[in-house]
N, C-alpha and C positions, 0 to 999 in steps of 0.2 A: 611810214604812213603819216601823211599830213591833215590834218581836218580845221579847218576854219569854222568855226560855229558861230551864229549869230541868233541870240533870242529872239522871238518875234511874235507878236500881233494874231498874224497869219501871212502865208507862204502860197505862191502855185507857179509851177512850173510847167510851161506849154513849149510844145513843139508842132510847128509850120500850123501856127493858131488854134491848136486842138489843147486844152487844159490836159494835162496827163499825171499830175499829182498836186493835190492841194491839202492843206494842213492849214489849222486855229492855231491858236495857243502852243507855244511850243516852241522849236529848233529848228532851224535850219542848219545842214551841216555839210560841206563843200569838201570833199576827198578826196586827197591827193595820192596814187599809189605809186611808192619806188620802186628801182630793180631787185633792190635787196626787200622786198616787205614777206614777212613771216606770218602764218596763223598767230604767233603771239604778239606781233604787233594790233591785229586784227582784234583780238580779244583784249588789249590793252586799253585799245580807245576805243571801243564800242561798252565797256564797262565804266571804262572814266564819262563818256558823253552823257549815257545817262543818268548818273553818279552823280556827273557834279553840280555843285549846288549853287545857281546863278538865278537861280528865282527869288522874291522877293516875299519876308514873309509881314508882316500885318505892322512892321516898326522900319519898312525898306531894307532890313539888311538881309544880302543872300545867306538863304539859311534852308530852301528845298530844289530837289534836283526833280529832272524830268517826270520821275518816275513817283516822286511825292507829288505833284500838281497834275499828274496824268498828261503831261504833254504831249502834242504830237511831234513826229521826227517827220522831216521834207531831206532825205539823201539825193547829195548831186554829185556823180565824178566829176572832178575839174583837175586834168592833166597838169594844169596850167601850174596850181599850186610848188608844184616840183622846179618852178622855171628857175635858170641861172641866170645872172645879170651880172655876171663878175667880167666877162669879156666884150668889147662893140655895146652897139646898141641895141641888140636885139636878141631878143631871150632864146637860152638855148635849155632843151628838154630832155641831155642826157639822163640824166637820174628821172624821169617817170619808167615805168613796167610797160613794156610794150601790150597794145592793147589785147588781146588775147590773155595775156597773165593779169593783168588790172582787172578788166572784167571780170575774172574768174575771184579774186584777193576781194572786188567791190562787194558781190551777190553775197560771198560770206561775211563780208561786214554786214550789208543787208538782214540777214540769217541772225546773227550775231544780236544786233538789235531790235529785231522782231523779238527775239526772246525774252526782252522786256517785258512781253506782255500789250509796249505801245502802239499806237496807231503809227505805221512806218509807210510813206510815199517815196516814190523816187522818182530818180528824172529817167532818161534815157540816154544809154549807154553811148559815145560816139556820133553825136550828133548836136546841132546847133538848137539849145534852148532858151526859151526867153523869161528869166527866173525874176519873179517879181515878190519883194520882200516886205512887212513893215518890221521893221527894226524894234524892237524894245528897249529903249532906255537911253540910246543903244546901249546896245551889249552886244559884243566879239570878241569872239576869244581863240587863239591861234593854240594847235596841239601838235607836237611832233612825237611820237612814239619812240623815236630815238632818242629823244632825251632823258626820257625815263631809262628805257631797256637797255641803253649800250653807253651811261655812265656810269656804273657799276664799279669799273675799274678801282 
């Protein structure tokens, strides 16, 4: 499982011009789910996301995470995340979870970080949205689940 996170401002993500999730202060988080994605990938980055500590405290240095500053979360699937670009020019999306299994892997991340406690919006599943962000600092931050859980070796 991949998550793109970007600090923000505030977040809202509409589809066919209807607002359908909007979020202050807080996270934006862009989810990518693979064929191999596990409940403990799931619970790995949904505890790191609002865990880690990319807020800024009173001398700029990150030092509180979501869940110290009460952040909001704005969850987007994006397929895309998973894309290959090692072959041609044109991205190939073997490694995403066909949709049916992502969806079901998404809703529990959803689940997952509702248990924060935080304010949690989403986008909409399979379908073209038009995700408008203000960026904090910026700050983005790229997370693969794999890298924690399957270097162990």
């Amino acid at each position: 499982m991949k998550a793109l996170i970007q600090r923000v401002t505030s977040a809202q993500v509409s589809v066919e011009g209807e607002a359908i999730g909007k979020i202050g202060h807080g996270l934006v988080v862009f989810i990518g789910v693979a064929n191999d994605d596990t409940p403990e990938d799931i619970q790995y980055l949904a505890r790191k996301i609002v865990e880690l500590r990319i807020f800024d405290d009173a001398d700029g240095k990150f030092n509180f995470s979501a869940i110290d500053v009460r952040g909001e979360l704005l969850l987007v699937s994006q397929f895309t995340l998973l894309a290959s670009t090692r072959k041609g020019r044109r991205p190939g999306f073997t490694d995403a979870a066909p949709p049916q299994i992502a969806e079901a892997l998404f809703n529990q991340f959803v689940e997952q970080t509702s248990a924060s406690g935080l304010k949690v919006e989403t986008g909409r599943f399979q379908t073209h949205m038009i995700v408008e962000i203000s960026n904090d600092g910026p700050v983005t931050i790229f997370i693969d689940s794999r890298e924690r859980l399957h270097s162990r070796s």
